[in-house]
Each structure stands twice: as structure tokens, then as C-alpha cells.
C-alpha atoms as one frame of an Amber mdcrd trajectory, in Angstrom:
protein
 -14.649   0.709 -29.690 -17.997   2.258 -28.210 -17.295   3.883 -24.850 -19.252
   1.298 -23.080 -16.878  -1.293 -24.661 -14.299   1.163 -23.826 -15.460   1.398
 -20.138 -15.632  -2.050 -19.900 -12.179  -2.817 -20.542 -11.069  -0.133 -18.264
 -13.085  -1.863 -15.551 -11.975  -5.291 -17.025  -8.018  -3.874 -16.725  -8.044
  -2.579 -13.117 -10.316  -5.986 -11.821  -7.103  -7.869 -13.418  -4.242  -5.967
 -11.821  -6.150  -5.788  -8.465  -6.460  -9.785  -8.243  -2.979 -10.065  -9.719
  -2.103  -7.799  -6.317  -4.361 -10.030  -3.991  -2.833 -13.058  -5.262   0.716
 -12.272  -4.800  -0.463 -10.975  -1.204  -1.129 -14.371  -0.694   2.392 -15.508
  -1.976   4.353 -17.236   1.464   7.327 -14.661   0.332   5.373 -11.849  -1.569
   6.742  -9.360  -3.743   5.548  -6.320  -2.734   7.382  -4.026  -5.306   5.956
  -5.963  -7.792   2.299  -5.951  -5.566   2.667  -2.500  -5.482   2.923  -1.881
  -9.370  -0.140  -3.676 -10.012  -1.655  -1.511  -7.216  -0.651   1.890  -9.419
  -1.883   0.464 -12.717  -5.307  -0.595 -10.900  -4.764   3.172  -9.583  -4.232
   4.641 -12.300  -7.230   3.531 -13.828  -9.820   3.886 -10.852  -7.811   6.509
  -8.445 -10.603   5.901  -5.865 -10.430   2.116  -5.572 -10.280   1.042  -2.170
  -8.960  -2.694  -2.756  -6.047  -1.056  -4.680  -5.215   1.285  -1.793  -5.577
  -1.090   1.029  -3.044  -3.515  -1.109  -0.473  -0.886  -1.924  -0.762   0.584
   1.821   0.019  -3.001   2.946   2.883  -3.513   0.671   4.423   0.070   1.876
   3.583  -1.530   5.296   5.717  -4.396   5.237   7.930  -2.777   3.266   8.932
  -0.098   6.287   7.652   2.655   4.418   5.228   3.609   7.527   4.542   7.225
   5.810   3.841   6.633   2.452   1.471   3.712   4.058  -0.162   5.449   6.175
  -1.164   8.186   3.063  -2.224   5.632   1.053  -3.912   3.918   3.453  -5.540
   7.384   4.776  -6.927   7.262   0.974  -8.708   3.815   1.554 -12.472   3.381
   2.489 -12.530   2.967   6.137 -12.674  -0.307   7.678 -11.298  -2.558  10.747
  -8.651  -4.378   8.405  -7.521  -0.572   7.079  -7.636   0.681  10.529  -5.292
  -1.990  12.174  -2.583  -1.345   9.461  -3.082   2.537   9.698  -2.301   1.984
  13.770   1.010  -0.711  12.691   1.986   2.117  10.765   1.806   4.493  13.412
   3.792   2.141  15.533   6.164   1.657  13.237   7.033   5.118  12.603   7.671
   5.717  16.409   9.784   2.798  16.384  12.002   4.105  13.652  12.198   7.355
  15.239  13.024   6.335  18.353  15.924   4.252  16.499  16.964   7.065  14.906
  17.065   8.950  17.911  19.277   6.492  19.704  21.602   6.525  16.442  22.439
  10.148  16.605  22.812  10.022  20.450  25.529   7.558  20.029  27.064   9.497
  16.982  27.276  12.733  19.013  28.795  11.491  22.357  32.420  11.922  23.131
């Protein structure tokens, strides 16, 4: 193969696992481990794409992984849509800490 050919598929590869991502997004009950393999091959070819990032930070998202979200989603170009999950992230992890708290309150009193 000539490395435009080469190139090509590359761009061909990550275009693939990125829709393959959107569309299971779109799924009523979606699988976001599965979303969020796509999103690492797509990543692993183009580290930089934004569509990957914004998928894989909403997977972590609804997933309850707030802080590996809100990396990932740190990572992705900057937007309203990347924003608003960046802040339900933020929420989210002062939610679980504040459940967390309240668990080792009640584990400690006598």
C-alpha cells in the first residue's frame, strides 16, 4: 500500500468506529462499554479526535465514572454540548461524595 492509501484507511477505520459509537448512542438502551471500545479504537488511531472523546466522555458519564469523564471530556474540543456534560460530571462527583460521606458517618457511629 502507498502511504496515502495507507492514510486513507486509517482515516477510513476511525470514521467507522466513530459512527459505530454515534449509532449505538442512539440505541433506546445503549451499550456504553461496548460505545466506549469503539471510542478507543477511533482513539487509538486519531488521539486528538474530538467526536471520539465527547462519545467516550458520555459513556463514562452515564456510566458513573464522573472522573475518568470529566478527563476525557477535558481532552475534547470545547463546545456547549461538552461543557454541559463536563458540569453533570461535576455534579455527579459531589453527589457521590456526599454519599460516601453519609456512608462512613453511619459506619462510624456507636
Amino acid at each position: 500500500m502507498t502511504p496515502e492509501m495507507l492514510e486513507e484507511s486509517k482515516k477510513l477505520t476511525c470514521d467507522c468506529y466513530n459512527n459505530l459509537a454515534a449509532c449505538l448512542l442512539k440505541d433506546p438502551e445503549p451499550n456504553y462499554e461496548r460505545i466506549i471500545e469503539y471510542c478507543d479504537k477511533a482513539l487509538s488511531i486519531a488521539a486528538s479526535n474530538g467526536k471520539a472523546l465527547f462519545r467516550k466522555g458520555v459513556s463514562l458519564y452515564s456510566l458513573g465514572k464522573f472522573s475518568e469523564a470529566l478527563n476525557v471530556l477535558k481532552e475534547a474540543p470545547p463546545g456547549p454540548e461538552v461543557r454541559k456534560f463536563m458540569e453533570l460530571c461535576k455534579a455527579g462527583q459531589k453527589q457521590q461524595e456526599a454519599e460516601l460521606t453519609d456512608l462512613y458517618k453511619g459506619m462510624f457511629k456507636f
